[in-house]
BALOBA-1460 file (C-alpha; in Angstrom, 3 decimals):
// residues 155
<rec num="1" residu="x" x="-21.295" y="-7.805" z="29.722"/>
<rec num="2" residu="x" x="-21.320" y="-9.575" z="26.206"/>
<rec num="3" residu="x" x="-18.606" y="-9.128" z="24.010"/>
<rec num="4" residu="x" x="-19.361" y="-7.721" z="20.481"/>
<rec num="5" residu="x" x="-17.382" y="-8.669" z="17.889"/>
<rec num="6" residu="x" x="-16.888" y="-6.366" z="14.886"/>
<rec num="7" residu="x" x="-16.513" y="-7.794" z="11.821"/>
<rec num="8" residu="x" x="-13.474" y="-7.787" z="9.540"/>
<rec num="9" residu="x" x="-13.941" y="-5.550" z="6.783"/>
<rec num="10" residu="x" x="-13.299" y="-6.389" z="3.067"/>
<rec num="11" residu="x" x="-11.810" y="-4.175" z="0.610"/>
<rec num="12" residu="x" x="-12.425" y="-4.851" z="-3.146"/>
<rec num="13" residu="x" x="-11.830" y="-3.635" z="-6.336"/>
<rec num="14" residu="x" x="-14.041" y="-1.390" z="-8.655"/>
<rec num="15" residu="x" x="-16.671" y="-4.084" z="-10.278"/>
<rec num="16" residu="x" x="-14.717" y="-3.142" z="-13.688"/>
<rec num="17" residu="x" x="-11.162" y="-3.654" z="-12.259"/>
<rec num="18" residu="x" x="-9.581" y="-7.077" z="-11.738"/>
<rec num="19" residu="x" x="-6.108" y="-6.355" z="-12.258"/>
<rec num="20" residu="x" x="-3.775" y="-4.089" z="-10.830"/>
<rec num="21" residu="x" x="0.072" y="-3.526" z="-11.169"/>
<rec num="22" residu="x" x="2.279" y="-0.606" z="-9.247"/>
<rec num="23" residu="x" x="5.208" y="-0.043" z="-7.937"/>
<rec num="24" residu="x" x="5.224" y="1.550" z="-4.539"/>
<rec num="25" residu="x" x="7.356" y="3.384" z="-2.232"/>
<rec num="26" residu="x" x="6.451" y="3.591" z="1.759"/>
<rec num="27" residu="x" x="6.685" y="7.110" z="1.565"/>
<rec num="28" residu="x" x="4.029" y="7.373" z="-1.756"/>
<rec num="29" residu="x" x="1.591" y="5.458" z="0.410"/>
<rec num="30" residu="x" x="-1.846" y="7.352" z="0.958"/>
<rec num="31" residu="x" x="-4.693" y="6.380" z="3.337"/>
<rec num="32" residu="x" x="-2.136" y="3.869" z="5.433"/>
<rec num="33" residu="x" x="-4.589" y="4.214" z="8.143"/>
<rec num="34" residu="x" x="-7.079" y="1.598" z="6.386"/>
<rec num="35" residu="x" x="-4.423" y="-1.149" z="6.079"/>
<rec num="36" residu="x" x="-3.169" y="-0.485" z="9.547"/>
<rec num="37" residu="x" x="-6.651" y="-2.044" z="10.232"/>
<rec num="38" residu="x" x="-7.216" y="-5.750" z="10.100"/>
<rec num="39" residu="x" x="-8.897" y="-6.431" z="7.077"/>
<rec num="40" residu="x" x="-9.519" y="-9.043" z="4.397"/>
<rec num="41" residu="x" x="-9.244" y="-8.151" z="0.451"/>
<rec num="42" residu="x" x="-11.288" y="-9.713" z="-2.152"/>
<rec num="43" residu="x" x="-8.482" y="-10.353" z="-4.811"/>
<rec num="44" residu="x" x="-5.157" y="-12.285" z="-4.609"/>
<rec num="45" residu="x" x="-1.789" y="-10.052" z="-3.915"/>
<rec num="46" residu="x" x="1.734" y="-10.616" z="-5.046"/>
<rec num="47" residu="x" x="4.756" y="-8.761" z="-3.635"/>
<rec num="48" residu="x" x="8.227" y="-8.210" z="-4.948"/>
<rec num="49" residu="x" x="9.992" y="-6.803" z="-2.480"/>
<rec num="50" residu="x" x="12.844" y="-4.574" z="-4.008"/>
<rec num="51" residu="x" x="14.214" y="-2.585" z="-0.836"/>
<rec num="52" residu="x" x="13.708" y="-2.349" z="2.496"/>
<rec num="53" residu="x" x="11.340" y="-3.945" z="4.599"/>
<rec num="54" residu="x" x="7.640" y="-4.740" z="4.720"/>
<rec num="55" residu="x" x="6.607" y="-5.571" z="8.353"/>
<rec num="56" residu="x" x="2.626" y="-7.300" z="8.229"/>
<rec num="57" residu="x" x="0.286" y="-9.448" z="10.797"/>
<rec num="58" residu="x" x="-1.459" y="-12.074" z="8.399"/>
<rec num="59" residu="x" x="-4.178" y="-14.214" z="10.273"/>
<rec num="60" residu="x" x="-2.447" y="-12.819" z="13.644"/>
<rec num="61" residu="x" x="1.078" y="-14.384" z="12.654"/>
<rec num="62" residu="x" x="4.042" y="-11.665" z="11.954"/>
<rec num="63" residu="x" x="5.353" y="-11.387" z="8.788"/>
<rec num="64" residu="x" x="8.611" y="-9.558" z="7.477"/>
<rec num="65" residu="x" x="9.016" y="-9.247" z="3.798"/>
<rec num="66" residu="x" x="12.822" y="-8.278" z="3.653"/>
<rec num="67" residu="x" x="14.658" y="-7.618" z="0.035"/>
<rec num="68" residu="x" x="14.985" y="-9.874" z="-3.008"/>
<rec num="69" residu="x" x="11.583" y="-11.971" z="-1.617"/>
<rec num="70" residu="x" x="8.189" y="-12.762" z="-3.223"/>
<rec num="71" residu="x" x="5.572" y="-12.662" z="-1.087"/>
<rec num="72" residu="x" x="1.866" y="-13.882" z="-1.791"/>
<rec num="73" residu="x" x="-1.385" y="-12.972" z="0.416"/>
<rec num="74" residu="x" x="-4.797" y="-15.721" z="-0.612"/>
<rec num="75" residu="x" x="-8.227" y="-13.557" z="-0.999"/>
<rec num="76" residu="x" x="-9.679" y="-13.250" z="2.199"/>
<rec num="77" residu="x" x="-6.533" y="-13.175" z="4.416"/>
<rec num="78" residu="x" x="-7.145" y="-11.606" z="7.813"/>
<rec num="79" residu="x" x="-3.988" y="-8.804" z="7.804"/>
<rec num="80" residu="x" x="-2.364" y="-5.739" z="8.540"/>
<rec num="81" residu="x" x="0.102" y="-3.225" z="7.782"/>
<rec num="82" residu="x" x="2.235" y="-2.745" z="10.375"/>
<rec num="83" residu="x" x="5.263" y="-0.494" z="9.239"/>
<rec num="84" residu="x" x="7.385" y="0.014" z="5.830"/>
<rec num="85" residu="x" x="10.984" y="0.157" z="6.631"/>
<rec num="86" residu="x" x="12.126" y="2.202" z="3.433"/>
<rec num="87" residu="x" x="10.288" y="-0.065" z="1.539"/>
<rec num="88" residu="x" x="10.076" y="0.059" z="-2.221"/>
<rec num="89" residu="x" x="8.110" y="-2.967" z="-3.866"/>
<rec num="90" residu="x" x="5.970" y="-4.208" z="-6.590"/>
<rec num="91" residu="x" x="2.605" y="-5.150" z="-6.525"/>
<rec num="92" residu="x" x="0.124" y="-7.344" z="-8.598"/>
<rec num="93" residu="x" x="-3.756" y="-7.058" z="-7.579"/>
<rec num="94" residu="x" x="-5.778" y="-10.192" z="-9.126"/>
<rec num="95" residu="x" x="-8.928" y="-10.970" z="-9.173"/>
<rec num="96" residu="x" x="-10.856" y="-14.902" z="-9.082"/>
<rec num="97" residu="x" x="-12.113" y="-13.832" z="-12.909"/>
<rec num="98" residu="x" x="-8.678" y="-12.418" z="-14.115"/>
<rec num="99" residu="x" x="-6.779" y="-15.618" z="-13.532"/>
<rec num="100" residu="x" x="-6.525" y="-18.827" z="-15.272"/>
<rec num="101" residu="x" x="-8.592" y="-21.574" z="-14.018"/>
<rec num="102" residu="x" x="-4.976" y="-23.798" z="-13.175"/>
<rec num="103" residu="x" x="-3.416" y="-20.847" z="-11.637"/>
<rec num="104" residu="x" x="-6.506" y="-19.815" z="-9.386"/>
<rec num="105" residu="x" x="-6.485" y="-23.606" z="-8.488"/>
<rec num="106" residu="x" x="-2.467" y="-23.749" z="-7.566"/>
<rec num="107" residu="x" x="-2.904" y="-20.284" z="-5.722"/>
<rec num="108" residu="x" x="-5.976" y="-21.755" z="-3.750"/>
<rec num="109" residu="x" x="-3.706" y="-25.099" z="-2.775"/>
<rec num="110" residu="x" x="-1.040" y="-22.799" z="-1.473"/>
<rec num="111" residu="x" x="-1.516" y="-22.160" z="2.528"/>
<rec num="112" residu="x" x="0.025" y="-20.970" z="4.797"/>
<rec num="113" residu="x" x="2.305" y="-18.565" z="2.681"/>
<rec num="114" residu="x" x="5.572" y="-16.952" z="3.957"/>
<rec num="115" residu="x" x="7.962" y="-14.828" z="2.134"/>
<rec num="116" residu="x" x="10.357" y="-16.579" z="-0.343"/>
<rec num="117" residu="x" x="13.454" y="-15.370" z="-0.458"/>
<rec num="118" residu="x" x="14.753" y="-15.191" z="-4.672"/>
<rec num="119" residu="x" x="18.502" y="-15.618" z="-5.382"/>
<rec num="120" residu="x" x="20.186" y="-13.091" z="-7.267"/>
<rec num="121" residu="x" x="19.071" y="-14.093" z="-10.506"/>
<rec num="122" residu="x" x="15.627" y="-14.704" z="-10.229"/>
<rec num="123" residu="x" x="14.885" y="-11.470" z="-8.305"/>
<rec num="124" residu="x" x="16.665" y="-9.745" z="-11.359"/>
<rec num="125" residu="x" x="14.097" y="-11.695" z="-13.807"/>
<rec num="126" residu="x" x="11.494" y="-10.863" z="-11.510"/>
<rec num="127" residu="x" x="11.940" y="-7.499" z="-11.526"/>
<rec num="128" residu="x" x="12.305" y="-6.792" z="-14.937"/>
<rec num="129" residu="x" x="9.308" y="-9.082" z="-15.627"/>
<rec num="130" residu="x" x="7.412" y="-6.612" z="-13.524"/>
<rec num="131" residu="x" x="8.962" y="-3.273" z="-14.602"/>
<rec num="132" residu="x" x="7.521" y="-4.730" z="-18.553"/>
<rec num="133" residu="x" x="3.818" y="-5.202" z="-16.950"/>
<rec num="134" residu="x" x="3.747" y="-2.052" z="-15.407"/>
<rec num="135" residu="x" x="4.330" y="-0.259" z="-18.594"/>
<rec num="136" residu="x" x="1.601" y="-2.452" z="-20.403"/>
<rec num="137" residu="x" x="-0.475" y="-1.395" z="-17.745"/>
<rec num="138" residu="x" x="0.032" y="2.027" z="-18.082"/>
<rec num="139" residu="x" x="-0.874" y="1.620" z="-22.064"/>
<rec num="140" residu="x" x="-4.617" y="1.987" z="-21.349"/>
<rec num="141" residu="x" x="-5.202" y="3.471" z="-24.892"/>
<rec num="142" residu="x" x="-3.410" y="0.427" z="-26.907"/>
<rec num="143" residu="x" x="-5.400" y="-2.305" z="-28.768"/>
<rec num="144" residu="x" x="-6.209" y="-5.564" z="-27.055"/>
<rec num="145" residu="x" x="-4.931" y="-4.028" z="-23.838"/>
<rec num="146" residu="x" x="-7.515" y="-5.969" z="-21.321"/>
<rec num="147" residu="x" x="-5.854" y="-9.325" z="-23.439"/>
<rec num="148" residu="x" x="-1.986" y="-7.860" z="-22.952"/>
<rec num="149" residu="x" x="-2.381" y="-7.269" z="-19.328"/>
<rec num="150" residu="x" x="-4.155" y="-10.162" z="-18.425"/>
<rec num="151" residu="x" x="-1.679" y="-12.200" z="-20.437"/>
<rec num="152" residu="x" x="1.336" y="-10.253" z="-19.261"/>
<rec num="153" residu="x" x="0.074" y="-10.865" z="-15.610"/>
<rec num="154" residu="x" x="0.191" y="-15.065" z="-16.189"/>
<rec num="155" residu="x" x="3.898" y="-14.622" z="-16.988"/>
């Protein structure tokens, strides 16, 4: 009998989204049950990994995304979710059209990926780099806020 080979979905954004910031705990996760499935995204995804662990397959390799590590995932990475570990992290969602032209080039150079692991201080610059974008993106109402986020994002 032939095999049939499914294709790998793709998840994208909204058509008027191309940037999103949140921080996440395992147990605030809903609708797990998609990224248990392999999959592919349309935008670029950066991890700060504050607690816990992150355990992932990314183009069939394991990954583990342990504490105080950055962890980067191209567009169009075959991956799953395969279990949080108390894990508490932050996320940016990018888009081609939301980045810089030099930045979407470096990103595209960068392959394969694995977690880095930060020292002390950067993960504490990190994290409070992050904690400030998240509350610009929560601003939705304030001037210029497509400009501050996008900007705020590049830092």
């Amino acid at each position: 009998m032939p095999k049939h080979n499914k294709p790998i979905p793709v998840i994208g954004l909204p058509p008027d989204i191309g940037i999103m910031l949140f921080k996440t705990t395992a147990s605030s996760l809903r609708g797990l049950e998609d990224v248990q499935q392999s999959h592919r995204d349309s935008w670029h995804l950066l991890t700060l990994q504050l607690k816990g662990a992150t355990t992932m397959e990314v183009d069939f390799q394991k990954v583990v995304i342990k504490p105080s590590s950055v962890f980067y995932m191209h567009p169009n990475q075959v991956h799953r979710v395969i279990s949080f570990k108390d894990a508490v992290f932050y996320s940016l969602i990018i888009d081609n059209k939301s980045l810089k032209p030099e930045y979407l080039k470096l990103l595209e150079d960068l392959t394969p990926v694995q977690p880095l692991p930060l020292n002390k201080e950067t993960f504490t610059i990190l994290s409070e780099i992050a904690a400030v974008c998240i509350k610009l993106y929560e601003r939705k109402d304030v001037k210029l806020y497509a400009s501050l986020l996008k900007d705020s994002c590049h830092t």
